[in-house]
N, C-alpha and C positions, 0 to 999 in steps of 0.2 A: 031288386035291381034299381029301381026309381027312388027309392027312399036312399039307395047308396051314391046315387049317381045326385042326387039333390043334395043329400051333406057335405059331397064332395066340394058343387055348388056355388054352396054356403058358405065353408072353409075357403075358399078361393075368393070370393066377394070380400070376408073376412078380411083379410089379407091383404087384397086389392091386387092378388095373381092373375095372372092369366095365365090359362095351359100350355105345358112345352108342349111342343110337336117333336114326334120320333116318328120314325121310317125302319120299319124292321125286313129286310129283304130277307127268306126263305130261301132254304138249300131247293126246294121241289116242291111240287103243286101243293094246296090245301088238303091236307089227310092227319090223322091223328097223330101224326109222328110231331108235329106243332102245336097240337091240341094247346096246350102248357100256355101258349101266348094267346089265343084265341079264346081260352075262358078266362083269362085275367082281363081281357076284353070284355066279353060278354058279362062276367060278375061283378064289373066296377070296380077291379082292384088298380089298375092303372088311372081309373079319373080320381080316385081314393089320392093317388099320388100327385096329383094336379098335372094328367100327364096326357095329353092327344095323342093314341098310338095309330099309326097306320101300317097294317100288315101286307106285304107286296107279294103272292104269291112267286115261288120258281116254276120251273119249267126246264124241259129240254135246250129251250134254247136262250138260258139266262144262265149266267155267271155268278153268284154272288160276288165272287172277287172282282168282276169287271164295273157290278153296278156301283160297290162302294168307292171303289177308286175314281168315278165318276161321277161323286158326288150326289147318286142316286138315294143312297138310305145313309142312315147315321149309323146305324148297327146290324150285324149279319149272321146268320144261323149258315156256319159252316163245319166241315171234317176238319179236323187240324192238319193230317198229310196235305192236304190242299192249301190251305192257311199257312203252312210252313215252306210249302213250295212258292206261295205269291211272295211271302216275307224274303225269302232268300233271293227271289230274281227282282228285288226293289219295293215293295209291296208291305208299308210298314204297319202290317197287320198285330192286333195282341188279343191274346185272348182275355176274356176279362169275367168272363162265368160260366160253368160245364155242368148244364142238369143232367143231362147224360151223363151218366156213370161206369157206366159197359156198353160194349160193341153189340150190332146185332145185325151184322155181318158174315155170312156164308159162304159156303159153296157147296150148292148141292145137287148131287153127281145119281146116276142110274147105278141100280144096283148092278143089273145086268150088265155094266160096264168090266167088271171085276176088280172095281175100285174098293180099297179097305181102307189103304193109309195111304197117307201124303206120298209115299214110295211111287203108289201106283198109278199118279198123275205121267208119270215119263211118258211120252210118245204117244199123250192123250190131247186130245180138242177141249182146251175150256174158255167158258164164256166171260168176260172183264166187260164191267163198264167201264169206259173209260171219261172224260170230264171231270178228274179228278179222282175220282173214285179208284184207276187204276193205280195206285199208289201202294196202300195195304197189300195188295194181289201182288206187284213185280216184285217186292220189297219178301215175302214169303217165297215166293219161289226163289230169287238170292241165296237164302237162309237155304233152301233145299237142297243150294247149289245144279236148279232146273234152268237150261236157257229157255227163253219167252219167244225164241223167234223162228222154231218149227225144228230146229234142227235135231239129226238122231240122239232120243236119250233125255230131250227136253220135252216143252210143252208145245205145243200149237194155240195161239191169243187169237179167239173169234173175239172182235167187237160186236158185244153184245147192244143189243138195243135195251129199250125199257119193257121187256116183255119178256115171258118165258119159253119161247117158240125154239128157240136151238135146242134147248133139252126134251120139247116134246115130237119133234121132230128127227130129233137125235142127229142131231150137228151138229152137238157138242158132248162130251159125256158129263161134262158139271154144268154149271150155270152159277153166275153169282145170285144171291138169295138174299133179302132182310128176314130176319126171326119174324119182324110184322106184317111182310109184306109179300114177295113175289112169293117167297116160299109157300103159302096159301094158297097162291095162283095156282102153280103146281098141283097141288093136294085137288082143289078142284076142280081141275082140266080132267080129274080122275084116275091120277095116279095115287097107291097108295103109299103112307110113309114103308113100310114095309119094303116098300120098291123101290126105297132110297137112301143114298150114305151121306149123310149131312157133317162138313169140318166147319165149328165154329171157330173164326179167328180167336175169339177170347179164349176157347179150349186150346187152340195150337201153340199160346202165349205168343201170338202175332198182332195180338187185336190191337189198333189205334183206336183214339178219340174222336166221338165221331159228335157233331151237333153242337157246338160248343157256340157262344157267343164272342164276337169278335167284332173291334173297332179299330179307326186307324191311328196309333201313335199319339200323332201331333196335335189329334184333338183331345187325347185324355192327357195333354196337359195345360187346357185350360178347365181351371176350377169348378167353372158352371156346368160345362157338360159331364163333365166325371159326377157332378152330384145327382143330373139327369140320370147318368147311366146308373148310379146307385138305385134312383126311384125305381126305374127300370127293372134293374134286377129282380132286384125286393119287388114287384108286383109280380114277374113275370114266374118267379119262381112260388109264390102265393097260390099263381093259377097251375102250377104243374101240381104240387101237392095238392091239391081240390081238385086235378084231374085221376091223378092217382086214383084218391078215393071215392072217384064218384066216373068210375070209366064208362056207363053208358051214356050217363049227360054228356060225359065232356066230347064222348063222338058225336050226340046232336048236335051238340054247339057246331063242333069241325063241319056236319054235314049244313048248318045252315048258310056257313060262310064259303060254301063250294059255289060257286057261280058257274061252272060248267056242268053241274048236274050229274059226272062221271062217279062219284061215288057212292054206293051203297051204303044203308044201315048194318048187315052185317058185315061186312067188309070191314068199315071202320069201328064197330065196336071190338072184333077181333082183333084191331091192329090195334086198338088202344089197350086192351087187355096185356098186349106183349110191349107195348112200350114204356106200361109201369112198370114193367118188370127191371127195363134200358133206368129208368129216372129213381124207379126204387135206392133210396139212400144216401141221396145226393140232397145236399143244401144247397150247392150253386156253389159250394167253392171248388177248384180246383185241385184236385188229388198231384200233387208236382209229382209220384214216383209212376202216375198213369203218363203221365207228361214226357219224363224223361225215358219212360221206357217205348210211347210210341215215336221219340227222337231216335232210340238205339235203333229200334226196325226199321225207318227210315232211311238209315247210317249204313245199315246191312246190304243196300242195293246193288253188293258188289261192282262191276265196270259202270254202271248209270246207277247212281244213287240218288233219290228223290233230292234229296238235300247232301249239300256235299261236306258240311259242318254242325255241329252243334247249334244253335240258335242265341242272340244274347235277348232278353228283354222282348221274349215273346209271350209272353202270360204275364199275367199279374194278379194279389190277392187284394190288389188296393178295396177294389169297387165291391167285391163281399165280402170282403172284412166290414166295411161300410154299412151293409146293406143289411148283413146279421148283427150286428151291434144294435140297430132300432124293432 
């Protein structure tokens, strides 16, 4: 890492550059589901780029939407239902690169429940984040043709917190789940999967894009920063494939940049093991038919629809077309 961080250096001296500065605001706290940007950090693939990255943890009570419209970060790791819902109410969000490649996105419901299929959610308690997140959820139960607002024959919407406590508690009969993440919680609360009915959105063909990178408009058209955000790419997705392939490291890495201590060695190797699975096969471009198909489920909101049209000039392949051409 010194020897890479000195060439970079060098090159830069070279040159007579000095490093850009980027601001990456995070959908949620420090855990392997970012891993991807935090070893292209820690491995020097971004000072490789002549590029000063600053990573900003999320949280409960952070926005990404809020902070870039604010002028907080230059570039944000968000869901596209969310991204698509900022664009639409003014908010001239683009998505501009999707390591993620699949959802890993749940609900996972007690067997005991008598739940088997999506049928048997009617007149059942389930758990939604909402901040976004409640998007993919309302947009499926539409498609069910379930109402969300208790009444006979639909569903009953517990807002869920960031914990698994409704399902083990059974105040809900689902719970929302990540493949990397609460779902695990669950499992070692001491339930086992045997004890549980899991719907992946990606199996129910509901799954949205989730994790994507996204900036705002007006700035990708000025020339300079679209070739930062190129740099960007091209390193950031550098460090997702060398997380892939090396998912113990790249959870040390994640664990050494946790400054609150909350997470575990197994914890995050676990959750980085199911998140290559999320980044497995992606270059960073943008699949448009994943695109358009989490716009149709969107679309499907029947009376409240996340988005109430199509979108124009909400993605782009500018910046990896770019970024994979060097």
């Amino acid at each position: 890492m010194k020897r890479l961080m000195t060439a970079a250096f060098v090159a830069a001296l070279g040159t007579g550059a000095q490093a850009e500065d980027v601001t990456l605001q995070l959908k949620w706290v420090t855990q392997a589901q970012f891993a991807g940007y935090y070893v292209a950090q820690a491995k020097g693939f971004y000072e490789e780029e002549g590029l000063n990255v600053t990573i900003l943890p999320g949280g409960p009570d952070i926005a990404p939407t809020q902070v870039i419209a604010g002028g907080g970060a230059d570039v944000m790791v968000d869901w596209m239902p969310a991204a698509l819902a900022a664009r639409e109410k003014g908010l001239p969000l683009v998505n501009i690169a999707q390591p993620f490649a699949s959802s890993g996105m749940m609900l996972t419901c007690l067997a005991e429940t008598g739940i088997k299929t999506p049928a048997d959610f009617a007149d059942k308690t389930l758990g939604v984040w909402f901040f976004g997140n409640e998007y993919p959820f309302l947009s499926w139960m539409a498609t069910l043709g379930l109402a969300t607002d208790g009444s006979p024959g639909g569903v009953t919407v517990l807002k869920q917190g960031f914990n698994v406590d409704p399902l083990l508690q059974k105040q809900a009969a689902c719970i929302s789940t990540m493949t990397y993440n609460e779902y695990w919680q669950v499992i070692d609360a001491g339930i086992t999967p045997e004890q549980l009915v899991t719907f992946k959105y990606e199996d129910q063909g509901v799954a949205t894009l989730e994790d994507g990178l996204y900036v705002l408009e007006d700035r990708l058209a000025d020339p300079a920063f679209a070739e930062t955000m190129v740099k960007f790419v091209r390193a950031s997705m550098k460090g997702w494939k060398y997380a892939e392939a090396n998912s113990d490291e790249a959870a040390m890495i994640v664990l050494e940049n946790d400054q609150t201590g909350a997470q575990t060695e197994n914890h995050q190797k676990r959750m980085m093991g199911e998140i290559a699975k999320l980044t497995a096969g992606s270059n960073g471009a943008l699949d448009v038919a994943a695109a358009e198909r989490t716009v149709a489920t969107l679309l499907a909101g029947g009376s409240d629809p996340v988005i109430t049209k199509a979108p124009e000039g909400a993605w782009t392949s500018a910046i990896t077309d770019a970024a994979l051409a060097n």
